[in-house]
N, C-alpha and C positions, 0 to 999 in steps of 0.2 A: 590594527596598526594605530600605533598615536604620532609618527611623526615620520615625512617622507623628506628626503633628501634626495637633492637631484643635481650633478653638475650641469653645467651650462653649454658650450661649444659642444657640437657633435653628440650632443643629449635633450636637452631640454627646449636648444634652439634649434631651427631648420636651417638650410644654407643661405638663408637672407638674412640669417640672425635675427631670426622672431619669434617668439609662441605664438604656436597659432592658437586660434579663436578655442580652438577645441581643447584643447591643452589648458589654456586660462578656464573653461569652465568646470573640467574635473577637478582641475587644484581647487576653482572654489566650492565645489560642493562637498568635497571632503572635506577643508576647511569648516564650512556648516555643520560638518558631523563630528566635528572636535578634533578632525587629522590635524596637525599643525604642518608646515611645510617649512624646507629650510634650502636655499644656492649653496652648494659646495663649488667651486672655483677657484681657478688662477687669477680671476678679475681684483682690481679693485672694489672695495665698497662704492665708490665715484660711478664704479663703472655699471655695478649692480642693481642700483639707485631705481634705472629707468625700467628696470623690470621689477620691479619693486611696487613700481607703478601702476604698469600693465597688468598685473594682477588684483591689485586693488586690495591686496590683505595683508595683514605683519605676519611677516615672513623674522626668522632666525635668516643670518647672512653669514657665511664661512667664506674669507677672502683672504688671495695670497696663497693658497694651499694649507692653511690654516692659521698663516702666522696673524691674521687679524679676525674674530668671532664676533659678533654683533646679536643683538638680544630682539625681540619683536617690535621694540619701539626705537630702533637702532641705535642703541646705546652701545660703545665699545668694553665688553664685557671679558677679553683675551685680548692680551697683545701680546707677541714675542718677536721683535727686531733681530737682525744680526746685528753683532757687534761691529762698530767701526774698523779693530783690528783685523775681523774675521771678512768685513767686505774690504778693506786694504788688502788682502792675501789673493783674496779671490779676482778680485779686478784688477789685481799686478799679474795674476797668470794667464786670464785673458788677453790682455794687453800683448801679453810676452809671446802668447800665442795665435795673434793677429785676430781675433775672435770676436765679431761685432756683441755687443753686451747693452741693453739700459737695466738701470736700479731705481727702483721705487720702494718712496716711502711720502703715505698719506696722497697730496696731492702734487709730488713733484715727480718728476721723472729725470733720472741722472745720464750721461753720455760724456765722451770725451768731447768732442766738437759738432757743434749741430750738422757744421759748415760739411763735417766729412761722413760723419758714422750715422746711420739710419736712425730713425723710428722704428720698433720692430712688431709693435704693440698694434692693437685696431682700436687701442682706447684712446691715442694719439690725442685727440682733440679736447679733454679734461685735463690733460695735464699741465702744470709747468714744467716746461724746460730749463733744466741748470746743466749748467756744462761745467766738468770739473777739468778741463785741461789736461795740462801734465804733471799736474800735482800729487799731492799724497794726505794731504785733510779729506779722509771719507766721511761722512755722515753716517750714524746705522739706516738700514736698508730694510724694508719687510720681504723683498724678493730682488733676485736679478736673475733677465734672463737673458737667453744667450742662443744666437741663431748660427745654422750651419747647415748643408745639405749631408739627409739621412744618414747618410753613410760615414761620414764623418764626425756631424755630432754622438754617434753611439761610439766610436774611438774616442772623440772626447770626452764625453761621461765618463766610458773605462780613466783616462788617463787622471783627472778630475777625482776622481775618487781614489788614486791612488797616490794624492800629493797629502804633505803634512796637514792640511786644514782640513779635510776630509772629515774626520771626527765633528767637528762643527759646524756642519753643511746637510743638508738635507737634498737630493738630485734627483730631478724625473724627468723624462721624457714626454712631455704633455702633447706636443704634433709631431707628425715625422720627422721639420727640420729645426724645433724651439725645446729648449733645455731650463728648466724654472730649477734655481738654487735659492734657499731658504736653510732659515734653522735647522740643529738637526732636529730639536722637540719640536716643528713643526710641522702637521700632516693633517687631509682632511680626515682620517680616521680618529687623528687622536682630538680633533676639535670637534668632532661626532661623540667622543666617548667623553668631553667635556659638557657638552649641552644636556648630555640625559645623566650626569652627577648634578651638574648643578640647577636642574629642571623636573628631576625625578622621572625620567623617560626612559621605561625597561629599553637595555639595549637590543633584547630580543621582538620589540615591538617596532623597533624603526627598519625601514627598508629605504634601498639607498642604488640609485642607477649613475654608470656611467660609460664611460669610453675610451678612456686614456690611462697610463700610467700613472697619474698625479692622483688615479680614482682609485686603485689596489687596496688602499689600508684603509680607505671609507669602506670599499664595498666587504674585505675583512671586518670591520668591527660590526658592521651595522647585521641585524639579526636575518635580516631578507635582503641580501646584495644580488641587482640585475645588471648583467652587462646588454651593452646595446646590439645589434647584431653588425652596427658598424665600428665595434669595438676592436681593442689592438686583440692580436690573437694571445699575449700574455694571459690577458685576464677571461679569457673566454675556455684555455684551458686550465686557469683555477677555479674559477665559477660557473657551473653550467647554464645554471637560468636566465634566459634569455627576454629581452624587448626587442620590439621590431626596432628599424631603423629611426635616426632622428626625422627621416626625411618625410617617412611613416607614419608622424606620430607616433613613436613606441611606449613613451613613457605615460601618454592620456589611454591608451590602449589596453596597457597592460594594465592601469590600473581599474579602468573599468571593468576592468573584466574580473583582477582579485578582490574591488570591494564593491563590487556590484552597483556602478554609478551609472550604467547604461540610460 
């Protein structure tokens, strides 16, 4: 293996939102042996930062669902926005469809009225707040996402994908009730398949765990893709190999055990 990639939520973190102890020390000892390591996420970079930290190594950082890529010394090395046109379409149909939404780009975070429409995010606290009103000056966007219970948001996706900007959207299901819209060239698979052209990293040498939908085209490109065993049942029946649970440690687990860091 030369490079491990790992989403974050319901993978890499446990239900406190932390690596544990144990987790931080296999990343670094594989690290020592020339593994490199890379966060695939919906998070900001802002928000990646602090586990960045926690590990104590340079780390590649894939944010957004790929629309932002970040280099070992976090340099921004990929960017792909939506277009303003393309987040005017998209936040008129939300709207129209009463569907609480924020959009983020960099360090701001967008909503119609603070006063009404939630926060949806756990990264709340790095951001700024801009409220665009009832206006129609959009800014480009790296993501918006968009919240609703299970059962509704998967009708939404369906309908969502069935409107004229669809072509120019990217839609995944990242929790049971939060829906991340991004570009449609944006994904973590394809900022996976960007890191090892532009880094010389055989795509069959990286391996790549996750748990959500937003993981599908990461754990598709990358040469060794594990699902977590609290992963959605999508991806569990397109990839068999399995990691224990986040709660588990699955992902310091498994890898002890495939590069012999015990």
């Amino acid at each position: 293996m030369k490079l491990i990639v790992s989403d974050l939520d319901g993978t890499l973190l446990n239900e406190k939102k932390e690596i544990t102890e144990r987790t931080k020390k296999i990343l670094r000892e594989a690290y020592s042996k020339g593994i490199d390591f890379a966060i695939a996420s919906g998070r900001s970079q802002h928000s990646i930062k602090k586990f960045q930290q926690d590990l104590g190594i340079k780390i590649f950082s894939i944010c957004n669902n790929g629309a932002n890529v970040y280099d070992k010394d976090e340099n921004l090395i990929y960017s792909n926005p939506m277009k303003s046109e393309v987040v005017k379409k998209v936040i008129t149909f939300l709207r129209e469809n009463k569907v609480n939404y924020n959009g983020f780009s960099h360090r701001n975070l967008y909503l119609d009225d603070r006063e009404k429409n939630p926060v949806l995010t756990v990264e709340s606290g790095i951001f700024d707040i801009i409220e665009l009103g009832n206006g129609d000056n959009f800014p480009e966007m790296f993501k918006i996402i968009a919240r609703q219970n299970e059962e509704a948001l998967r009708k939404l996706k369906d309908f969502v994908l069935q409107q004229e900007f669809a072509p120019e959207i990217d839609v995944t299901i990242t929790q049971p009730n939060c829906m991340d819209i991004v570009d449609k060239n944006c994904s973590k698979g394809n900022a996976i398949e960007f890191i090892s052209k532009q880094f010389n990293i055989p795509i069959d040498e990286i391996i790549a765990f996750g748990d959500g939908e937003n993981d599908y085209s990461m754990l598709a490109a990358a040469g060794h893709p594990v699902v977590m065993e609290n992963g959605m049942a999508t991806l569990k029946e397109a990839f068999p190999t399995r990691a224990l649970t986040n709660e588990k440690e699955g992902v310091a687990v498994y890898l002890e055990n495939i590069l012999n860091l015990k």
